[in-house]
C-alpha positions in Angstrom: -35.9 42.3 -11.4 -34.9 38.5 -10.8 -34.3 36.1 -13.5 -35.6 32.6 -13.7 -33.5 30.5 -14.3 -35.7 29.2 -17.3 -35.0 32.6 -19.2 -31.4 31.9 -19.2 -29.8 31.2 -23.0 -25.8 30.8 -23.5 -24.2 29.0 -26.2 -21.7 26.6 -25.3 -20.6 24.4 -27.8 -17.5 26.5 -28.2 -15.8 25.3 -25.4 -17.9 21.2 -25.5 -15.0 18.6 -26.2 -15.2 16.8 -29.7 -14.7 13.3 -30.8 -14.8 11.4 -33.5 -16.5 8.1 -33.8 -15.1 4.9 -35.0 -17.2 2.1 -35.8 -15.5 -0.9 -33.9 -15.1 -3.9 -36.6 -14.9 -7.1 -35.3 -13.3 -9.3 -36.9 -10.8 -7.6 -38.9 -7.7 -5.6 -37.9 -8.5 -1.6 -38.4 -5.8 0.0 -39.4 -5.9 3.7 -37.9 -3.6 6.6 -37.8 -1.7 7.1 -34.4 -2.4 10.1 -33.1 -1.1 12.2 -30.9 -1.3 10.2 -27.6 0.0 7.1 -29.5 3.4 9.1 -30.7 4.0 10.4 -27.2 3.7 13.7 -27.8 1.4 16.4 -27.4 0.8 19.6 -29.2 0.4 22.7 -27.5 0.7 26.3 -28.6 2.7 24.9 -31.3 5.3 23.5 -29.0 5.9 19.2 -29.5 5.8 17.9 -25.5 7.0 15.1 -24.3 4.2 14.2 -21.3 4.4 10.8 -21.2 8.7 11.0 -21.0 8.5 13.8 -18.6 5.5 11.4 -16.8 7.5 8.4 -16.7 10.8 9.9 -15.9 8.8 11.4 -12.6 7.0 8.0 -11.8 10.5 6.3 -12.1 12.1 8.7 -9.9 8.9 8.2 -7.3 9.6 4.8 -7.4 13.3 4.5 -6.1 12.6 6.7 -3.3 9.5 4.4 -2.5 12.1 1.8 -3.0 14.9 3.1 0.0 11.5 3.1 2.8 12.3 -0.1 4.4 10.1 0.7 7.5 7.0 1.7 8.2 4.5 2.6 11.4 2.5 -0.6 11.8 1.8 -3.1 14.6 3.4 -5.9 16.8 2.1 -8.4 19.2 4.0 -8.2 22.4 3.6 -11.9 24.1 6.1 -11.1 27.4 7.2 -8.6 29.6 9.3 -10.2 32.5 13.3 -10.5 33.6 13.6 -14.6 33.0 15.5 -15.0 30.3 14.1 -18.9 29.8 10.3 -17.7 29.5 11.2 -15.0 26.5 13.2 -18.1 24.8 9.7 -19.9 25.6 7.5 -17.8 23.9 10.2 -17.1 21.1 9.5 -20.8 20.7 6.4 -21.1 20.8 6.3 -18.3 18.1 8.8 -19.9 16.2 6.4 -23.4 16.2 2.6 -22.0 15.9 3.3 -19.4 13.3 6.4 -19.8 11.5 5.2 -16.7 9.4 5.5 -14.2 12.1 8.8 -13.0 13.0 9.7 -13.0 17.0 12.0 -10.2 17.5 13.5 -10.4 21.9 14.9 -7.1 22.9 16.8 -7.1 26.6 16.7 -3.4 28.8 18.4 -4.4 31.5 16.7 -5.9 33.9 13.6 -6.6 31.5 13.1 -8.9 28.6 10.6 -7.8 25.8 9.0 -10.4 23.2 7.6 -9.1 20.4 6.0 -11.0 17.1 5.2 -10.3 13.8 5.2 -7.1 11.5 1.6 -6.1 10.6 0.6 -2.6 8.6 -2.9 -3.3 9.9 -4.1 -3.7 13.2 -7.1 -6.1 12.2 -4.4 -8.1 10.9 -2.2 -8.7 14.1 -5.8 -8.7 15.9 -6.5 -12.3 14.1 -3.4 -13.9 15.3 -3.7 -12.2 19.1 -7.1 -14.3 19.4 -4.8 -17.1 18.8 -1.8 -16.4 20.9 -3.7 -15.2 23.9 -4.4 -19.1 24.7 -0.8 -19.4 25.4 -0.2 -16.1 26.8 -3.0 -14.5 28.2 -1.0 -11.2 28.8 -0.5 -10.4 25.4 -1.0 -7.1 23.5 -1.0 -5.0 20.4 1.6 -2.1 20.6 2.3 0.3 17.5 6.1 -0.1 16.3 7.8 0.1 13.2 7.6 -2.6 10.7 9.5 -4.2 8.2 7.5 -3.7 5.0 8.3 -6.7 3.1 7.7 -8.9 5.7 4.2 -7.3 6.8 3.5 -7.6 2.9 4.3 -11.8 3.9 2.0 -12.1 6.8 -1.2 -10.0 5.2 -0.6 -12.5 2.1 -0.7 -15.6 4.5 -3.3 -14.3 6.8 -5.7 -14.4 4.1 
């Protein structure tokens, strides 16, 4: 024998949450009692806890590792790939003078210079400036490579 779902009776308010309901006043200062929240402290099973000490003391300790991550995986323009030394000072240049907010970084593997620009977290972003910079340097291309994070925090805020 099946039972509909219609035939089904169980009493929950036992376990439904309570409140209690304040009339806002406007106009006047309401003076209420703090409760628990307000005093920091919670009760449970008759033991006083701390969660918002405990929950701070956490966040704060999140927040100086976060705080030791310098770098992070993100994106860089690469404008040349050659072994003249004069034509990667040229396009670290010509980075330096076009976009003063993008950093040029030259790295040398003998026999092969390497110019790379700017620090982005998002591709789209280092997408907007290689529209640009592909006037200049029609080679140009997006590679992945770690970042510095405050400076890729720099160019999103000056892309926009």
């Amino acid at each position: 024998m099946s039972a509909s779902s219609a035939d089904y009776r169980e009493d929950l308010s036992s376990v439904r949450p309570r409140f209690e309901y304040v009339e806002p006043s406007f106009g006047k200062k309401a003076e209420s009692k703090p409760t628990a929240v307000e005093n920091n402290t919670k009760v449970a099973n008759g033991k006083t806890l701390n969660v918002n000490k405990r929950l701070q003391t956490v966040l704060d300790t999140l927040s100086q590792q976060n705080k030791a991550i310098k770098f992070i995986s993100g994106f860089r323009i690469q404008l040349y790939v050659g072994n003249v030394r004069q034509e990667a000072d040229n396009a670290k240049a010509y980075i330096y003078q076009l976009f003063p907010d993008l950093s040029p970084y030259v790295s040398y593997s003998q026999p092969t210079y390497r110019v790379k620009a700017g620090d982005f977290m998002y591709r789209s972003d280092a997408e907007h400036y290689l529209e640009q910079i592909r006037g200049q340097y029609s080679s140009a291309v997006i590679l992945a490579d770690r970042v510095d994070i405050k400076r890729s925090m720099m160019v999103r805020a000056s892309a926009e």
